[in-house]
N, C-alpha and C positions, 0 to 999 in steps of 0.2 A: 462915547459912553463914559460915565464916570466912572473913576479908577478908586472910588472909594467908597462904601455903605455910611451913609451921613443919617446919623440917627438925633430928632431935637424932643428935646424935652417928653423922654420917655417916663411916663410915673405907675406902669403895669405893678400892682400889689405894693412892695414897699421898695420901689426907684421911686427915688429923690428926683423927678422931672431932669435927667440928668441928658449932656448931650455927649454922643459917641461918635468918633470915628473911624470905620477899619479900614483893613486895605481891603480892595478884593483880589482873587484869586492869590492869600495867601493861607499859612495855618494858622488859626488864630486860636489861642487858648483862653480860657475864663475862667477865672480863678478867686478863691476868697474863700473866708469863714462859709461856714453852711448858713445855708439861710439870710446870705447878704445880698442876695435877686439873683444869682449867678442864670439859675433856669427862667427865671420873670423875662430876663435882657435875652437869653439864646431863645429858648422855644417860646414863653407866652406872647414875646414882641416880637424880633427877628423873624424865625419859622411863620407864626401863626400872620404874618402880615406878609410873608413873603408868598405861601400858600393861599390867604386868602384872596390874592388878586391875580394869579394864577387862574384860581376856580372860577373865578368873575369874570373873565373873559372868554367863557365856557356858554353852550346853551342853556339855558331854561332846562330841557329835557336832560341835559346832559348835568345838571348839577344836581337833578332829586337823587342821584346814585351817591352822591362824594356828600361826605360830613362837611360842612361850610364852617371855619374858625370865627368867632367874633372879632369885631376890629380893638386891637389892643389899645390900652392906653398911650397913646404920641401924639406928640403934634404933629411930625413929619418923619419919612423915611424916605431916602432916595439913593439909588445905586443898587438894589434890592434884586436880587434873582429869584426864579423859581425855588423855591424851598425844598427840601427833605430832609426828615427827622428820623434817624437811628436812634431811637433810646432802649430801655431794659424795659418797656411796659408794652410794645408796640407788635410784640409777636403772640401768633395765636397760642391756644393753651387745647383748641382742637383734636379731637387723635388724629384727624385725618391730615393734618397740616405735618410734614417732614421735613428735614434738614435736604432734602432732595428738593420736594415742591416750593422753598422756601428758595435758596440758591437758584432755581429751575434747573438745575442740570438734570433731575431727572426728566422733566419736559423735554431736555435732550435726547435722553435714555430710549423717551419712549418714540423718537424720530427716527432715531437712529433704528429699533428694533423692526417699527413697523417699515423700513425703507430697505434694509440689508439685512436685519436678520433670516436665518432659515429654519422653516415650520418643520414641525413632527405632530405623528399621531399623538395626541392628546391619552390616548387607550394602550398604544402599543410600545411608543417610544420611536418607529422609525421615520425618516423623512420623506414628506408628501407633494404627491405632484399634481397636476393639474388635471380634468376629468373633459370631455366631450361632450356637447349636446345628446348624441345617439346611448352614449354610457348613462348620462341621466335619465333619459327615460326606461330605458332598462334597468336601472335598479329600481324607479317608480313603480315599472311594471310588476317587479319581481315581489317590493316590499310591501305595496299593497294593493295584491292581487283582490278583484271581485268587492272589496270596498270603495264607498264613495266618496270623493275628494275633490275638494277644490285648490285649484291652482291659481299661485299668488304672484304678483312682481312688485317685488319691494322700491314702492317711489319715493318713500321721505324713511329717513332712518335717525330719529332722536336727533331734530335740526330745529329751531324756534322759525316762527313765523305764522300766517294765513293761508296762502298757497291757492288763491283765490285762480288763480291766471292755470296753475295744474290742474286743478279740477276742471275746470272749463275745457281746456285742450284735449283730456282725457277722456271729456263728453263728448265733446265734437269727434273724436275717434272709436266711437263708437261703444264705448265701455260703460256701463249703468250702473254696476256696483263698486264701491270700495269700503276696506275697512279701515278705520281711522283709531287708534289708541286702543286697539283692540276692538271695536265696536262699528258693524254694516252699516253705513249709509247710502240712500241713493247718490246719484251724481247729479239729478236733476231735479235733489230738492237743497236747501238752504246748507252749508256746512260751515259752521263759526268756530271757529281757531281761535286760543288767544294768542297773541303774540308775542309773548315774551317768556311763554314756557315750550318745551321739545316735544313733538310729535312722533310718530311712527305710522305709516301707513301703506297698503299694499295694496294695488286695483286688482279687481276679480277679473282674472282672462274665460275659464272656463269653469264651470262643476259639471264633474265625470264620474261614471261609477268603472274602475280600471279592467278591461278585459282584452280579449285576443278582437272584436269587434269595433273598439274604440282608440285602437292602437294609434290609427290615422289621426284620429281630432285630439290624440295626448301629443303626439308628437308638433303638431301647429299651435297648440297651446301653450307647450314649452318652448318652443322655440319664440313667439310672441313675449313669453315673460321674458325669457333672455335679452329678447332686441329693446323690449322699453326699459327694463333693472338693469341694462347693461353687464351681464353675463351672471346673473341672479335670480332663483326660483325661490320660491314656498312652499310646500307642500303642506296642507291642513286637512288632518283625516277628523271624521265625524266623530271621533273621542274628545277632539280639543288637541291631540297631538301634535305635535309643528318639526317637520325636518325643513332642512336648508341645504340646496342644491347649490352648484357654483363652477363655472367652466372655470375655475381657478385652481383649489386645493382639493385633494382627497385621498383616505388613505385606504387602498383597496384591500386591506387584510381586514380593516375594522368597519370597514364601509362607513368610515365616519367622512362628512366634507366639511372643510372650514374654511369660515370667510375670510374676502379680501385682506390683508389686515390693514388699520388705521394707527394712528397714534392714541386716539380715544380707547382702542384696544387692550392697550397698555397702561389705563389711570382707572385708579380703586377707587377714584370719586366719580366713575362715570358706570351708568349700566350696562354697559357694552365690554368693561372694563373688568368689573368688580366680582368678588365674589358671594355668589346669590345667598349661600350661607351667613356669611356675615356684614355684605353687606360693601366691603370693602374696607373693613374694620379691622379683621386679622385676630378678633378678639369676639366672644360669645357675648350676648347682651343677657338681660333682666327686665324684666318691668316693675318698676317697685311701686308701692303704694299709692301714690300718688296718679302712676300711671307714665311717667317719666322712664324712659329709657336707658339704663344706665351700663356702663362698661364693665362686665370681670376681667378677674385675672387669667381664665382659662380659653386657651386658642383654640381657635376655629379649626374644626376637626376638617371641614371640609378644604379648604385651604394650608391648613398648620401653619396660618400665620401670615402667609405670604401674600394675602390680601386681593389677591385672584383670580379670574376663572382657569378653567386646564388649559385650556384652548393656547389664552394668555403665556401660560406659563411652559404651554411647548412650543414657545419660537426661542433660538437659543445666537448668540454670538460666542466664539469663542467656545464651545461647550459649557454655557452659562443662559440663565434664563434671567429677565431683567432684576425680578427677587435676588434671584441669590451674587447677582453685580452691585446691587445697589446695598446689601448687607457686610461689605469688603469696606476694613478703616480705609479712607483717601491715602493715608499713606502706602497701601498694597496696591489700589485700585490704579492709581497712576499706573504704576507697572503693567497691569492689568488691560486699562485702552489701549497704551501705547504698544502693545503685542499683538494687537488683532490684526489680524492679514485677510485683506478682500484682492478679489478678483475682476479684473474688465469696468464696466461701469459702476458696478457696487462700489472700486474701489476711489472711485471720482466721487460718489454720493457720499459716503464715510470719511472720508480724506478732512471734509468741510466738518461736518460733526464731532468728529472724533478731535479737531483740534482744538473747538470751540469746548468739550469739557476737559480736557486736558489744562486749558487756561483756567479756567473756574473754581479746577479741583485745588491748580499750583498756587490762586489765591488762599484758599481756604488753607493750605499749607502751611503761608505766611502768615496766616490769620494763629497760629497756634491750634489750629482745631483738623489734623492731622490724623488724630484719634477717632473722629467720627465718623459712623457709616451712615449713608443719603437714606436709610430706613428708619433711622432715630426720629422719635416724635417730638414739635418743638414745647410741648408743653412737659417735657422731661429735662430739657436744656434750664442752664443756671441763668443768670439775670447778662452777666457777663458775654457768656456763649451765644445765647439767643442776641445780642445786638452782633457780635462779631460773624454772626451765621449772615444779618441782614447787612453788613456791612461788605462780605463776598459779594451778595447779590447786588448789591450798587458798583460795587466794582466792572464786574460782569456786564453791566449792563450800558458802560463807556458813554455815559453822557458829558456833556460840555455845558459852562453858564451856567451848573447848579449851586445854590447855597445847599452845602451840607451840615447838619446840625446834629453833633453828637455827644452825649452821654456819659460818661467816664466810662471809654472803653475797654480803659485797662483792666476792669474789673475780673478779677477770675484769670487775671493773665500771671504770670510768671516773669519774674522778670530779665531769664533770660530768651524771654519773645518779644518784650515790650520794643524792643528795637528793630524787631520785620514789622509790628503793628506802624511803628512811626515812618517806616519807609513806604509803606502800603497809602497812609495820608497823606504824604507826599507827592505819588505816585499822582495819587486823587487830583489834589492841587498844580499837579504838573502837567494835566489833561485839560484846563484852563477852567479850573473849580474852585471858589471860596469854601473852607474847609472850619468849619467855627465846633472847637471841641470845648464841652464846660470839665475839668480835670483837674484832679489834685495830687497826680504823680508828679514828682520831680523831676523825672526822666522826661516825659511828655512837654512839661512846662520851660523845661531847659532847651527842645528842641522846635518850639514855636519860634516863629517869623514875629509874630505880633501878639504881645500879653496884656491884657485886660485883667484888673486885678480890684475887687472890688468888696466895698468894706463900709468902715474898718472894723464891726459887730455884725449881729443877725438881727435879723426882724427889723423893728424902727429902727434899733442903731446902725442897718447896712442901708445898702441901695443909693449908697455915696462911689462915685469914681476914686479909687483911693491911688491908683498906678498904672499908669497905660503905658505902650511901646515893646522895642524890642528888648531882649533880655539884660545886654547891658543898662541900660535906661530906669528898666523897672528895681535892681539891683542897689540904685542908686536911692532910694525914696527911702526917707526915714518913718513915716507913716504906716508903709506895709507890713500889715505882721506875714505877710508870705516871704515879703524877702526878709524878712529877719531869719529864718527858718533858711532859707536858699543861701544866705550868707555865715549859718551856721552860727549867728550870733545867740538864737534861743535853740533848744534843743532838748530832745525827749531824752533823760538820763537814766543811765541803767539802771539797775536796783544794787543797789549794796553789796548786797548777798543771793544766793539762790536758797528757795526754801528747799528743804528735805523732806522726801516723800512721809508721808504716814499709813503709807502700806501701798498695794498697786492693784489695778485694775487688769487683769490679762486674758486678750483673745487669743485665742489656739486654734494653729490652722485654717484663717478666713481664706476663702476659697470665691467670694462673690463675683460675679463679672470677671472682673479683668487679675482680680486678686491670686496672687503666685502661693497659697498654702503656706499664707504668713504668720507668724506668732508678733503679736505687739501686746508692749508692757506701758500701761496708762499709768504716771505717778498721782497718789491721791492726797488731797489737800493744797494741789499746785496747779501752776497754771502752764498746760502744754499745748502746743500749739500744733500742727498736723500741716507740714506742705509737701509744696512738689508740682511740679509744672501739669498745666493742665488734661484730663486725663488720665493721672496718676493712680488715682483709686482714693483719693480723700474721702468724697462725699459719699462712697460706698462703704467703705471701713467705718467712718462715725456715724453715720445715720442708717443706711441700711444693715447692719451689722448691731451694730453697741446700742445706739437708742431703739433699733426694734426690739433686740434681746432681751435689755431691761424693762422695758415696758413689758412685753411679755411675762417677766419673770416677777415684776414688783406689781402690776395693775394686772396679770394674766390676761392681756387683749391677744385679742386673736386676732392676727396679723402675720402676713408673711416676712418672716425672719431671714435675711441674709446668708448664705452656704458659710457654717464655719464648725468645727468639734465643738468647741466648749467656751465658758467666759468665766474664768475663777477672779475671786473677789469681791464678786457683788454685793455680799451681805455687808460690805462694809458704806452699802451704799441704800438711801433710804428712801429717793427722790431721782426722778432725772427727769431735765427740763429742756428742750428741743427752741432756741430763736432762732428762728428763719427768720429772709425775705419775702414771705410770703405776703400777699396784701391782707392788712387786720379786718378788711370786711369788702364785699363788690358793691354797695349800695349808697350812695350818696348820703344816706341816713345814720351810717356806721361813721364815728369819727373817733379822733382820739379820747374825748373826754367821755364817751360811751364807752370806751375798751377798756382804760384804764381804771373803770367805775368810778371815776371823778367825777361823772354829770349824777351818777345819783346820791354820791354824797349833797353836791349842789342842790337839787331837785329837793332833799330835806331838809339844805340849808333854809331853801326859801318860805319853805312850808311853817318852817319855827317863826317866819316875820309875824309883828301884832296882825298887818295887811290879809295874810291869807286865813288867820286864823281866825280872825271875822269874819271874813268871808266860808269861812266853812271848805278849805283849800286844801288837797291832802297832796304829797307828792307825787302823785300820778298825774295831776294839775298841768305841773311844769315840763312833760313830755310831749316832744312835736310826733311819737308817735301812736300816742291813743285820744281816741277822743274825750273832747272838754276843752280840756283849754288851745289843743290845738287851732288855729284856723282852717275850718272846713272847707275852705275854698277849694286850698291846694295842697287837703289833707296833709298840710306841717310838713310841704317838701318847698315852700318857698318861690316856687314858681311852676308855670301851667305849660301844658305843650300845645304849641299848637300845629294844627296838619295843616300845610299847604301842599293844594293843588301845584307838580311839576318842579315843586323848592323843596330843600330839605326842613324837617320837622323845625318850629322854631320855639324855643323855651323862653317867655317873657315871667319878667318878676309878677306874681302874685298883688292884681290891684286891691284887695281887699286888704292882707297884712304888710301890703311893701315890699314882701322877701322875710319879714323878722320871723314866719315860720309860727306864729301865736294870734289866740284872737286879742280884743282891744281889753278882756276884763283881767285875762292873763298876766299880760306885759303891765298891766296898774301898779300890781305887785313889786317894790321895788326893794331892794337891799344897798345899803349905802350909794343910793340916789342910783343905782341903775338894774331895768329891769333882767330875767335870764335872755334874752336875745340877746344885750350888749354884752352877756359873759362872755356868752358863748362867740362872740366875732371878737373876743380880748385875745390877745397873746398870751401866753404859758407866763411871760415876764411882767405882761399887764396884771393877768388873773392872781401874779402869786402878792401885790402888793397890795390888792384889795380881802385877799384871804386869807393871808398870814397868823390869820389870830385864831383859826380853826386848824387842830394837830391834824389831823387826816386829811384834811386839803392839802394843807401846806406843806404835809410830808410826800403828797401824791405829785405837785407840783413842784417842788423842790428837785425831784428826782429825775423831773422829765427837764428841768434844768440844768442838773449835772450830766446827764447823756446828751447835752447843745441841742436842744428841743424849744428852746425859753423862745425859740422867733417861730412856730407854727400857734397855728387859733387851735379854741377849744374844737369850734366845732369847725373845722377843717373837713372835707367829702374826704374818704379814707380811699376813694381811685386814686386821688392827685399827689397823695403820697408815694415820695418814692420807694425803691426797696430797703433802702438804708434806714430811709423814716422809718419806717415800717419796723424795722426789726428793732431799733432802739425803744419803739415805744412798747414791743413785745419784752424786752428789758424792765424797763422802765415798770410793768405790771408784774412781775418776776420780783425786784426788788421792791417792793411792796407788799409783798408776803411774807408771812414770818420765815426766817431763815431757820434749818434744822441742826446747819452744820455740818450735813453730810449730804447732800444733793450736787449732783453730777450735771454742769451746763454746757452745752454743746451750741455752738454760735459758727454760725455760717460766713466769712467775710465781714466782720463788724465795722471793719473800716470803708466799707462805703460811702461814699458821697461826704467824707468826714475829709475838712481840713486840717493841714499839722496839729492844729492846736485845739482840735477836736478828739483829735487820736490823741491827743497826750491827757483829757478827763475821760474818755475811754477807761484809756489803760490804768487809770486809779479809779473807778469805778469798779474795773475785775478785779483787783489789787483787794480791795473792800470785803467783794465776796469771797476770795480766797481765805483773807485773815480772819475769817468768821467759820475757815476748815470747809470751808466748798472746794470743791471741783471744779474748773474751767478747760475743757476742750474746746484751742477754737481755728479752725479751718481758717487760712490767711497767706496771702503772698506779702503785707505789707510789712518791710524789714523793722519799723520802729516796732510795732505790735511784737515782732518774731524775738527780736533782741532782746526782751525785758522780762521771756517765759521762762520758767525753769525746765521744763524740759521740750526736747522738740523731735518730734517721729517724720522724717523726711523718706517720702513714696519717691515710686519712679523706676530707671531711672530718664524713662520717657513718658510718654503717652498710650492709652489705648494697649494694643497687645502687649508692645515695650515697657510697661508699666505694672504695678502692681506688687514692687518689690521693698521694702525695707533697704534704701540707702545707707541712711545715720539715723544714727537716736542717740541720744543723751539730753549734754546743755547744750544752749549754743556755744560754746565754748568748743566744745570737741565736734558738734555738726562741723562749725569753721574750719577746722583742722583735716576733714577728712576731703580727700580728694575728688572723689566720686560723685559728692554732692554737689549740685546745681547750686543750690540755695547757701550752702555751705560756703562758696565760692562770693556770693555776694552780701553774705552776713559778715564776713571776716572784716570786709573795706567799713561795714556798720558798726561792730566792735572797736574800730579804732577810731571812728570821730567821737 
């Protein structure tokens, strides 16, 4: 096998046909300005060719399930393993999907409960033992006495398939009836099952009307369903009613009997599992207008939350039901397995279990995410969290021969964790796995085997090899502006001075989540920054707390507002602006120069040409999404799907317009020789040289230049952006507004996917909006960002329970100085370069 991934004349987006060499099974980092192909070279070439021949050697049948990658732009790749991609876009946003189901350790949870757990009355609370043949028909007898019923024996219970060869057997034994998904058919007439959905069904033994004369043929009835359901009845009385007999559990004070249990028992995505109430939701539904489904905020009364049936929720370990196990931070919950004490065989069957999430949990430890309980939903996780959540679960799951492909996973980390993160990768690679991380931490980049470093601009000016090798090696290049930055030769410079507040923002007693009845003083007019290791209560104190408040108090939306007494100050505030990660649109159709309202400046640019204004051309014309000038074909999406039989869908370019997304009388219309398609496929840096001479273009695009935007297209699909994109160009339309002077911004990690010298027009960029008498709150572990704020509110001094307290607050300056502080500890080494 080759000992290296040999990559030739790779030219995905904007690689320069470049050729690469790595090792395998080392760490490999990749690194460069934003936008110089870092993600083109790891996931659009690497992953997506490492995966797509993986799949390819799959069935027909077995590939209509898996999303099939296109074959990247290469000549050649060789040395190439099976793929997998960690990124921040890759996890569900589902309720149903958890920090449990996600890791599977709850998958464990629910092996472990349905194997060793022990059942209770659901009614009473006490524990239940098993029942007799002769006790079930006595209570039949008793409960419905001189009514008529029929008796059931459950053969299929919520399993896929036909069952073609059951029915049959069942005939030939004599049996003429059964019901099938609730619904009587004969046995010996036709029964079509599909195959790919779950069934239920029960053969008819007898219908009885129950007396002291038919005692005899209830008791061979029962006993009949027994011996085919293998120790399982039905009971069906002529109201529709249904009890469930079981020579297994039953609690003789409640006369309730409950079944075998399974593991399916124990999962809220199953209906054997869930609770009927909501569903397996944990949360009350709506239907809204549309007719659409949608989630409140208020728990399910019938479960309160725990996403259950009773049944479910009285088998117990430990005096614990799997709900209220799986709602324990990992940092207790450890404690928690590792105290459980079984007996005899149980404790051979648990032994296996119990060690296997014990290791899962002690990943997730090192992962910094300690603080999280296996109930959390992953569409409430940060961009950061949710890869380090999927990065346990790769752990967990000890494969060998993989390429691993990851994301900047430092993201949302602290930096005093980034050093179990890097021995976790290691870990990885030391299980004989190539480990290819795309990162712009230092820390990270300093502790890579092999650095890929790639440049020396974005957009056309990247996608050049500007420094490859080990760290020594790459240290050496005159070229790299990374290692200029690594060798400390350029460097983000403090500020002068620290501004002086112009009054303060103050919460009193925030109380949310994890929050300890904290008082925080927010200085106004400056720029303060909010850390502390993951956990800590940031993104509860700024966003759930202060931007609900003020929205509440300045726009009065009605919204639930975070636990706190009071927020004095506000009047000194006239605006508050929220950028997230969030993605700017889900639609291939949403892209930046639409969000930015740069495409409909455009769209009026074009409309003013002599071209359209003969033609009778208004800017509605110039939009791929109304009709007119769009191309009809492919309704102005550029390309058509098509369905294959046994393959996955396939999207081919649009033969009518090409892909340009317009018809032919559209695109005639030109502006300095090029029609709107070619704007729209320009770069930020292409478009601003052709537009410069229009003030609102050029101001619109100037802007998304100074947030190192210049190397994405106008019309870029607004999925492919990352979070980082994402939030810059939420910026980016922020500053483009007239400023008031007194508006309050709150920015979530802005250094994102941002290299040194990205974070350094960043941080004059907020510089900008401060000196204009804004406000900058902005949530961040990255020390150049932390060191150039004036003030900084540092949470902690843990995670999760441990958290939620006021360490330091000041400048950095006196953060450093203070002891206590995490952050303080590694700002201090920052202040002195």
């Amino acid at each position: 096998m080759l000992d290296e991934i040999v990559v030739k004349k790779a030219a995905q987006h904007n690689l320069k046909r470049i050729d690469v060499r790595l090792p395998r099974n080392k760490l490999i980092v990749v690194t460069g300005p934003s936008g110089s192909g870092k993600s083109s070279l790891a996931f659009d070439t690497l992953f997506a060719e490492g995966q797509r021949r993986y799949i390819k050697c799959m069935s027909a049948y077995a590939r209509q399930y898996m999303e099939m990658m296109e074959k990247p732009e290469v000549e050649s790749i060789e040395g190439i393993s099976p793929a997998i991609s960690i990124d921040q876009k890759t996890i569900s946003s589902n309720p149903r999907s958890t920090v449990g189901t996600v890791t599977e350790i709850y998958d464990l949870f629910r092996l472990m409960f349905a194997r060793v757990g022990v059942p209770h009355c659901p009614g009473c609370g006490r524990q239940v033992s098993s029942q007799t043949a002769e006790q079930i028909v006595g209570r039949i007898s008793e409960s419905a006495f001189q009514e008529k019923v029929k008796i059931l024996a459950p053969v299929i219970k919520g399993r896929k398939g036909e069952y073609h060869k059951l029915f049959d057997r069942l005939l030939r034994k004599g049996f003429v009836e059964i019901r099938v998904d609730g619904r009587f058919r004969d046995l010996d007439g036709p029964i079509v099952l599909e195959k790919m959905k779950k069934h239920t069904a029960e053969v008819l033994i007898d219908d009885i009307r129950v007396s002291p004369y038919s005692e005899k043929r209830l008791k061979e009835a029962v006993g009949r369903a027994l011996e085919i359901a293998e120790g399982e009845v039905l009971l069906l009385r002529e109201d529709g009613r249904e009890t469930y007999y079981s020579l297994k559990l039953l609690c003789p004070y409640c006369d309730i009997s409950i079944p075998e249990f399974e593991p399916r028992n124990f999962s809220f995505n199953s209906p054997y599992g869930a609770c009927p109430g909501c569903h397996g939701l944990g949360f009350q539904t709506v239907t809204d207008e549309w007719g659409d489904v949608e989630l409140t905020e208020d728990i399910c009364p019938q479960c309160q939350g725990s996403r259950l049936k009773p049944e479910s929720l009285s088998v117990r370990i430990g005096g614990k039901n799997i709900s209220e196990l799986s709602s324990i931070p990992v940092s207790r919950l450890i404690g928690n397995i590792a105290a459980f004490q079984h007996t005899g065989a149980r404790e051979i069957i648990a032994s296996k279990i119990q060690k296997e999430i014990l290791t899962r949990l002690s990943v997730m430890t090192e992962l910094g995410l300690a603080y999280l309980h296996l109930n959390r939903t992953t569409g409430s996780l940060s961009g950061g969290e949710a890869q380090r959540v999927r990065l346990a679960a790769q752990v967990g799951a000890r494969l060998r021969g993989i390429l691993y492909v990851l994301d900047e996973p430092t993201i949302g980390l602290h930096q005093r964790d980034n050093g179990r993160l890097i021995s976790l990768l290691r870990k990885i690679r030391d299980d004989g796995n190539s480990v290819l991380v795309v990162e712009h931490d230092e820390q990270t980049i300093r502790a890579a085997d092999f650095i890929l470093d790639l440049g020396p601009g974005a957009g056309e000016q990247g996608g050049f090899v500007v420094a490859e090798g080990p760290l020594a090696k790459v240290l050496e290049s005159s070229d790299s502006l990374t290692a200029k930055y690594l060798r400390r030769e350029t460097e983000i410079a403090l500020p002068p001075e620290r501004r002086e507040p112009a009054g303060w923002l103050t919460v009193l007693k925030a109380r949310e989540h994890n929050l300890k009845d904290i008082d925080v003083r927010i200085p106004l007019g400056c720029m303060t920054a909010v850390t502390g290791v993951s956990g800590s209560g940031k993104s509860t104190l700024v966003y759930d707390i202060i931007f609900r408040s003020l929205q509440s108090l300045l726009y009065c939306a009605k919204i639930r507002v975070g636990e706190h007494e009071a927020i004095e100050g506000a009047d000194r505030i006239d605006k508050v602006t929220s950028v997230d990660q969030k993605p700017i649109g889900r639609t291939p159709r949403s892209n930046p120069s639409t969000y930015t309202g740069l495409f409909a400046d455009l769209r009026q640019l074009f409309a003013r040409t002599q071209e359209a204004q003969a033609r009778g051309y208004k800017a509605s014309r110039f939009s791929f999404n109304v009709a007119g000038g769009r191309c009809e074909e492919c309704r102005g999406a550029g390309v058509r799907r098509v369905e294959m039989h046994f393959l996955p869908d396939v999207f081919v370019t649009c033969d009518r317009c090409g892909g340009l997304r317009y018809n032919k009388e559209t695109l005639a219309v030109r502006y300095k020789g090029r029609n709107i398609a070619d704007f729209l496929a320009m770069t930020v840096d292409e478009a601003y040289e052709y537009l410069r001479a229009h003030p609102q273009l050029k101001r619109k695009l100037a802007t998304l230049k100074k947030v190192g935007l210049g190397y994405i297209r106008l019309g870029q699909p607004a999925p492919t952006l990352s979070g980082g994109e994402a939030q810059r160009i939420k910026l980016t339309k922020e500053l483009g507004r007239r400023a008031t002077g007194r508006t309050l911004y709150l920015l979530d990690e802005p250094t994102t996917g941002l290299h040194f010298d990205d974070v350094r027009k960043l941080i004059e960029l907020l510089a900008e909006l401060v000196k204009l008498g804004n406000t900058a709150v902005i949530i961040e572990h990255n020390l150049e960002v932390i060191k150039v704020c004036d003030y900084i509110i540092d949470l902690g001094p843990e995670g999760g329970e441990e958290g939620g307290r006021v360490v330091a607050a000041g400048t950095p300056e006196a953060v450093a100085a203070s002891p206590e502080s995490y952050t303080g500890q590694y700002l201090k080494k920052a202040l002195r370069t």
